[in-house]
C-alpha positions in Angstrom: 0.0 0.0 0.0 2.8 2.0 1.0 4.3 1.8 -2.3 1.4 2.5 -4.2 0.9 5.8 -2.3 4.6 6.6 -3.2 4.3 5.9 -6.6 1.2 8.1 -6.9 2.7 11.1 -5.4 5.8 10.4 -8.0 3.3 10.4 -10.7 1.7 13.7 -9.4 5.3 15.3 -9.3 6.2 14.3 -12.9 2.6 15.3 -14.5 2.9 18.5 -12.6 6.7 19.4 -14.5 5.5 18.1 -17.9 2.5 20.5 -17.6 5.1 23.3 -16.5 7.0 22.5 -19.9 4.7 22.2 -22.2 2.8 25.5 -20.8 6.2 27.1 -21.7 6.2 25.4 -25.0 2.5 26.5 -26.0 3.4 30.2 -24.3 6.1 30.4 -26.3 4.2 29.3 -29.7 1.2 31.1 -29.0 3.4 34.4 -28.1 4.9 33.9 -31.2 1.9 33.7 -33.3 0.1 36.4 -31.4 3.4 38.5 -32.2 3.1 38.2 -35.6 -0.5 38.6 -35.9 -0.1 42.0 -34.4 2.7 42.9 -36.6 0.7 42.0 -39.9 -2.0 44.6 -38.2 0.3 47.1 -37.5 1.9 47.7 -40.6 -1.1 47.2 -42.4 -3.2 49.3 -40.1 -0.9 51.5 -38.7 2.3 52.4 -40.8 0.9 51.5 -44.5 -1.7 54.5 -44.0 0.9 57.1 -44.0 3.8 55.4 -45.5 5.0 57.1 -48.6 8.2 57.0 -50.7 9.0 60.2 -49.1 9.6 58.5 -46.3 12.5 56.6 -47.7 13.8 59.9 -49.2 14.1 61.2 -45.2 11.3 63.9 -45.7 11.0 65.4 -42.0 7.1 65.6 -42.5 6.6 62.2 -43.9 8.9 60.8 -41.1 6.6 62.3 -38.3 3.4 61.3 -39.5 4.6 57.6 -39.7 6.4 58.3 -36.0 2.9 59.9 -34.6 1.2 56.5 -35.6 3.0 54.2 -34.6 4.2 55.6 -31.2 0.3 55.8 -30.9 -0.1 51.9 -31.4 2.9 51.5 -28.8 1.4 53.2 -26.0 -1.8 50.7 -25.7 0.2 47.6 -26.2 4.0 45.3 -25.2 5.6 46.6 -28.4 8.8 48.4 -27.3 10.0 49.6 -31.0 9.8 49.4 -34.5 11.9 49.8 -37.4 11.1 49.9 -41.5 14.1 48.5 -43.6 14.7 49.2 -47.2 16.2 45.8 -49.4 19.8 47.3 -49.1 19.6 47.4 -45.4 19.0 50.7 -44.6 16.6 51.7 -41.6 14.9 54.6 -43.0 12.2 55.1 -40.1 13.1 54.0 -36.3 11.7 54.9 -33.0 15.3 55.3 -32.0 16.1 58.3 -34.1 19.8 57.5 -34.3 19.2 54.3 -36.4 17.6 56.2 -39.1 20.0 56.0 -42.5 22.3 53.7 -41.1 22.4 50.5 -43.4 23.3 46.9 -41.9 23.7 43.7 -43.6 20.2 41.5 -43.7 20.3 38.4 -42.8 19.1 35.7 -45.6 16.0 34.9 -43.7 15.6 38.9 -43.6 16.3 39.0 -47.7 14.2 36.1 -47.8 10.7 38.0 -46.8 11.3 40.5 -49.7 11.1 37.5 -51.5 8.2 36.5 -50.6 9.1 34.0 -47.4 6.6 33.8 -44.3 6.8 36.4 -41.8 10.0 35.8 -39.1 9.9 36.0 -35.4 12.6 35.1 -33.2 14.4 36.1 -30.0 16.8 39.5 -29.9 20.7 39.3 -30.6 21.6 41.9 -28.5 25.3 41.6 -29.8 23.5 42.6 -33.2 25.0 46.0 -34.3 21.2 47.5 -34.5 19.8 46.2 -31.4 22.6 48.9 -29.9 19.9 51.2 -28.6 17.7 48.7 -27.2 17.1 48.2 -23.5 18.6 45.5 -21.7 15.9 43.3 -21.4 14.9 39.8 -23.8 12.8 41.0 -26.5 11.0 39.0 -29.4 11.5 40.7 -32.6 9.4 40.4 -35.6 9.7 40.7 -39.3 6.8 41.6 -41.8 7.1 42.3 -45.1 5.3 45.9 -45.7 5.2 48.5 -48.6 5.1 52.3 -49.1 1.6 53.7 -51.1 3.9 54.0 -53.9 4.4 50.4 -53.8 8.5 50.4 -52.5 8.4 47.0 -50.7 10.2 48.1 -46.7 10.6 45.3 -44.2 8.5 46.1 -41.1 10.5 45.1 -37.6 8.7 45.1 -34.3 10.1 44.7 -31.0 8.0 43.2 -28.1 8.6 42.4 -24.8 9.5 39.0 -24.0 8.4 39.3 -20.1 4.8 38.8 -21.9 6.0 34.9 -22.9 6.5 34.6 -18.9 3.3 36.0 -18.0 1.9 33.7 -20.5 3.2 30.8 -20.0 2.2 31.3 -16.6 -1.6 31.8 -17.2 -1.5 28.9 -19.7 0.0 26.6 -16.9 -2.9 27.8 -14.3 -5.3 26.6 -16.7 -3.6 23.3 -17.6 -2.3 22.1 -14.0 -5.8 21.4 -12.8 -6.8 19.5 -15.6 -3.9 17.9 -15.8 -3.5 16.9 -11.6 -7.4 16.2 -11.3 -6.9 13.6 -14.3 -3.9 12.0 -12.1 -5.8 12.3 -9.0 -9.5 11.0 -10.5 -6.9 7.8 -11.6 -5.5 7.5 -8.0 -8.8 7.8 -6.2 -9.9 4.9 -9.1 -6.8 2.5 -8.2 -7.0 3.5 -4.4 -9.8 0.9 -3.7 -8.3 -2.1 -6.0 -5.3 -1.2 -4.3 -7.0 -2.3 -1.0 -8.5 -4.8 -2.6 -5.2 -6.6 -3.8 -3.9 -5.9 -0.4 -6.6 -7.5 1.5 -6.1 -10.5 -1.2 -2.4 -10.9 0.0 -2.8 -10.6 2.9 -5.4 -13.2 2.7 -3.3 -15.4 1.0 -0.6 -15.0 3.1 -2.3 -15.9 6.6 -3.8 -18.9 4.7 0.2 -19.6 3.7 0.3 -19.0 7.3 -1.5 -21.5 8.7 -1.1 -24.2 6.0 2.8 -23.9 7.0 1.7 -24.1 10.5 -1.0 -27.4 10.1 1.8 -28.8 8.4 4.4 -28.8 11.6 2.3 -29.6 13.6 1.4 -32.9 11.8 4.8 -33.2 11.0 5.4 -33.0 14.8 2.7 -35.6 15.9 4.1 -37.8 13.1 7.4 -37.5 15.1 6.7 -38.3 18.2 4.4 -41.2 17.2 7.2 -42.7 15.8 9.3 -41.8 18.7 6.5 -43.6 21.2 6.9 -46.4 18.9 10.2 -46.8 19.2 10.3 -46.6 23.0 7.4 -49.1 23.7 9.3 -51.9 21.1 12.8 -51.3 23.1 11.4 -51.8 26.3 9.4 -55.0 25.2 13.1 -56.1 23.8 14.5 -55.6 26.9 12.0 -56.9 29.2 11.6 -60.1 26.7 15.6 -60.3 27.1 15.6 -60.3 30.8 13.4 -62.9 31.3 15.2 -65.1 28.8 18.3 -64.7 31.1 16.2 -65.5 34.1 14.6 -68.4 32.5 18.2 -69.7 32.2 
């Protein structure tokens, strides 16, 4: 019984870490996807509105409107920057001012989304030469492909906080672990009274074992000293049947 009850508890202990890892797992996908989702809304929403090839040319004018909307989209949600690329590498808009006109090498997963390749989300390099500015904290960064009115394809790069993964993965695993423990538990409380069961069933069979062993010495112990009577009453009807031989003589 003993073991049983350890054996549960082990159970509980290992469903309870492979619900902690897989709530990271699914936090981390369904950051991911919410991530880009938001990104595909923002540059189509948001920057696309008022993106113009002027823009690009480093108009003062153009560059506020497109800074107005999306510092406007920043303040109601976890995104901590954004950037617009041109094919070359150049950052021609930036909410960090001082990345404007400089020009970087791309990637080929970055070249690739001019190209038509699925959007790109993945974790922050802060070692990367543009991610200078940034705050040191773990960010998710995303890449969308986007276009000025004019058409001028720009590569669209958000920055969001990573913390929000955490508080995910969190939330997920606060949904899950009751599901997950009250399955485990609903099977313990299930074997719990077969458990008895069985027990009672050894233990059954075990005193019946018992007293089987204990019949059994017990005849074998009659057996003995029947014999042992036996062989007492025979040698004393030898020697009595001896002596009177002797005195017959």
């Amino acid at each position: 019984m003993l073991r049983f009850v350890l054996s549960g508890l082990v159970a509980v202990v290992l469903v309870s870490v492979i619900t902690a890892q897989v709530s990271r797992n699914v936090a981390v996908d369904i950051a991911i996807a919410e991530a880009l989702d938001r990104s595909i809304d923002g540059a189509r929403r948001v920057a696309e509105p008022v993106l113009f090839d002027s823009v690009i040319d480093g108009d003062p004018a153009a560059l506020a409107r497109v800074d107005e909307a999306i510092r406007s989209e920043m303040s109601s949600t976890s995104l901590v920057s954004v950037n617009l690329w041109t094919d070359d590498g150049t950052i021609v808009y930036s909410t960090e001012p001082r990345l404007i006109g400089e020009q970087f090498d791309l990637h080929d997963d970055q070249v690739a989304i001019f190209h038509g390749s699925e959007p790109l989300a993945e974790v922050t390099d802060p070692a990367a030469p543009e991610n200078r500015f940034e705050a040191d904290e773990k960010l998710l960064e995303v890449y969308v492909l986007s276009s000025t009115q004019e058409g001028t394809p720009l590569l669209y790069e958000a920055y969001y906080r990573y913390s929000g993964v955490t508080t995910m993965g969190r939330q997920i695993s606060r949904r899950f672990a009751p599901v997950a423990l009250g399955a485990v538990l609903v099977v313990e409380l299930v074997q719990i009274p077969l458990a008895i069961r069985l027990a009672r069933r050894l233990r059954s069979g075990q005193l019946r074992h018992e007293r089987l062993i204990g019949h059994a010495m017990a005849a074998s112990d009659a057996e003995r000293r029947r014999i042992a009577d036996g062989l007492h009453v025979g040698a004393l009807q030898e020697l009595v049947g001896s002596s009177m031989s002797l005195a017959a003589a």
